[in-house]
C-alpha positions in Angstrom: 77.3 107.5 91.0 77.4 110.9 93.1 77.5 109.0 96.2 80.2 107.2 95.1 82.3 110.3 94.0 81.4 112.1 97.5 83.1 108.6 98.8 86.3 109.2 97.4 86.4 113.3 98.7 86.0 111.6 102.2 88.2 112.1 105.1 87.5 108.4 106.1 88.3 107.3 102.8 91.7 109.1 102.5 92.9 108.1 105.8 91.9 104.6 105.2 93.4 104.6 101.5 96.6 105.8 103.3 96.4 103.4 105.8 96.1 100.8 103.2 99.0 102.1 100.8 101.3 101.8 103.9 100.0 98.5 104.2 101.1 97.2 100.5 104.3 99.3 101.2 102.7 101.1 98.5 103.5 98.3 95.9 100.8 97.5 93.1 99.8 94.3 94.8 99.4 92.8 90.5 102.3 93.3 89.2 104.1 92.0 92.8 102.5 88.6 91.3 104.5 88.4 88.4 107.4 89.6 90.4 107.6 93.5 89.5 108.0 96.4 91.8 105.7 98.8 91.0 104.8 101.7 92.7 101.1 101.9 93.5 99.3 105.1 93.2 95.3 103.9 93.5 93.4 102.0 96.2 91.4 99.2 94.1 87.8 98.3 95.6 87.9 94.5 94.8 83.8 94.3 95.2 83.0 97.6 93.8 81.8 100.3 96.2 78.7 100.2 93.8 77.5 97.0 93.9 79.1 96.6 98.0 79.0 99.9 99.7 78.8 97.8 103.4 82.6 96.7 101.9 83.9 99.8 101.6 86.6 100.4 104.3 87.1 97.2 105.0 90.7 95.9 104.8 90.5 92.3 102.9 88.5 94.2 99.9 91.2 97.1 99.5 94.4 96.2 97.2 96.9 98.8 96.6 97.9 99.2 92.0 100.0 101.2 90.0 97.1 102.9 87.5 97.7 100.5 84.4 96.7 97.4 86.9 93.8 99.4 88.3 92.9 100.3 84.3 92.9 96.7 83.8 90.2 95.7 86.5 87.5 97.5 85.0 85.9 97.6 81.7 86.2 101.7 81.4 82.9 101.9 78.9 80.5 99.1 80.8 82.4 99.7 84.3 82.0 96.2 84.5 84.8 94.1 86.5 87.2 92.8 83.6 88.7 88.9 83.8 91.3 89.8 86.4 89.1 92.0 88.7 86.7 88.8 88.6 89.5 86.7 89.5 90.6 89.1 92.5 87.1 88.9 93.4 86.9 85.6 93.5 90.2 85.1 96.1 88.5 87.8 97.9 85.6 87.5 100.1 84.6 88.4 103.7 85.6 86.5 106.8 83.7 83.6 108.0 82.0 84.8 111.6 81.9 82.5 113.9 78.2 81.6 114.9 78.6 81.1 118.7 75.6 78.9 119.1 
């Protein structure tokens, strides 16, 4: 867990979690499902950095959410991925690379 929390105090990290607020025009990329502009404050790991470290700066796993969506992604006692983070994880997954054989 202390890797993870040096993670976030990163300058890599807080470049790229600019980078990727800009992105989302810093809209929580939930509630724009349903239709609500909300402003996002939190860069959301889709696979979490724990279980996928090799996935943390890259683009397709990084989602932009206002802090009640980002609350709702993770069970906060188990930190366990709650029914909506599984679904995000689910629609999210790395890009296919080409085998050039």
């Amino acid at each position: 867990m202390k890797i993870v929390k040096a993670f976030y105090k990163t300058t890599r990290w807080l470049k790229k979690r600019e980078r990727i607020l800009r992105r989302d025009e810093y809209l929580c990329q939930e509630c724009k499902r349903f239709g609500k502009s909300t402003t996002a404050q939190t860069v959301h790991h889709i696979h979490p950095l724990e279980d996928h470290p090799e996935y943390g700066y890259e683009n397709w796993n990084l989602i932009s959410l206002c802090n009640p969506c980002h609350g709702s992604m993770h069970d906060r006692t188990t930190d366990e991925l709650t029914e909506i983070g599984k679904r995000w994880k689910e629609r999210a997954s790395p890009p296919l690379v080409e085998n050039s054989n």
